[in-house]
C-alpha positions in Angstrom: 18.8 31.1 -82.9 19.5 27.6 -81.5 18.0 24.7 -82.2 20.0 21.9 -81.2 19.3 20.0 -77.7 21.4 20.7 -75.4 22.3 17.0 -75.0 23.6 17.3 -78.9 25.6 20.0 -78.2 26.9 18.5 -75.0 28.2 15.7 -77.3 29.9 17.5 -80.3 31.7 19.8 -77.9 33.5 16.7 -75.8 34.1 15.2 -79.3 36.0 18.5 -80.2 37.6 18.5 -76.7 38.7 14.9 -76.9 41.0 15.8 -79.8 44.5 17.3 -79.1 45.3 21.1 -79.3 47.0 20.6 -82.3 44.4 19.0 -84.1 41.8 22.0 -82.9 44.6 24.5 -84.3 44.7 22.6 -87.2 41.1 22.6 -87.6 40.3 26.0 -87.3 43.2 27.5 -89.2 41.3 25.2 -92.1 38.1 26.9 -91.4 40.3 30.1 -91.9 41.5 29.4 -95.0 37.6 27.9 -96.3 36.5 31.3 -95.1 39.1 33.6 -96.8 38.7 31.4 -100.3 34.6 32.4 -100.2 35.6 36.1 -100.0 38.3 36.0 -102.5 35.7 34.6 -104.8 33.2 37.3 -103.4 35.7 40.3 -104.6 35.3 41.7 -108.1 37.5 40.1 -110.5 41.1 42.4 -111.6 41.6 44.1 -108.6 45.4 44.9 -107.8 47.1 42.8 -105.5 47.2 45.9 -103.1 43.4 46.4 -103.2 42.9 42.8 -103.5 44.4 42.5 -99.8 43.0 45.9 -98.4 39.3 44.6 -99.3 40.2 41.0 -98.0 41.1 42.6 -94.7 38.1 44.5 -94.8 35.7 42.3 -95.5 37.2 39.4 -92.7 38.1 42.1 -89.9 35.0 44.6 -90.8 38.0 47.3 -90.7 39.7 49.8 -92.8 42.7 48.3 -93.8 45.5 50.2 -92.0 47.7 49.4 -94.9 
């Protein structure tokens, strides 16, 4: 679903595009890290740190962990 007008759209994407490459990396490496912070508090409390990461990678790549 999409409800935003076109023109709206129009606008936010030439905002993002007017800011450098870095700041865009730098942006979306901090939606990364938001991301991963919901699912570690989504995970069942005392896991091992080796489970802890194989259900991380799960749960952000939709994949087994091959680890």
């Amino acid at each position: 679903m999409n409800d935003t007008a076109p023109e709206i759209a129009e606008l936010v994407r030439q905002k993002l595009m007017d800011r450098s490459g870095a700041e865009r990396f730098v942006m979306g490496a901090r939606m990364f890290d938001a991301a991963r912070a919901v699912v570690l508090a989504s995970l069942p409390t005392g896991l091992s740190p080796a489970e802890l990461k194989r259900q991380l990678y799960q749960r952000v790549y939709g994949l087994d962990a091959p680890f």
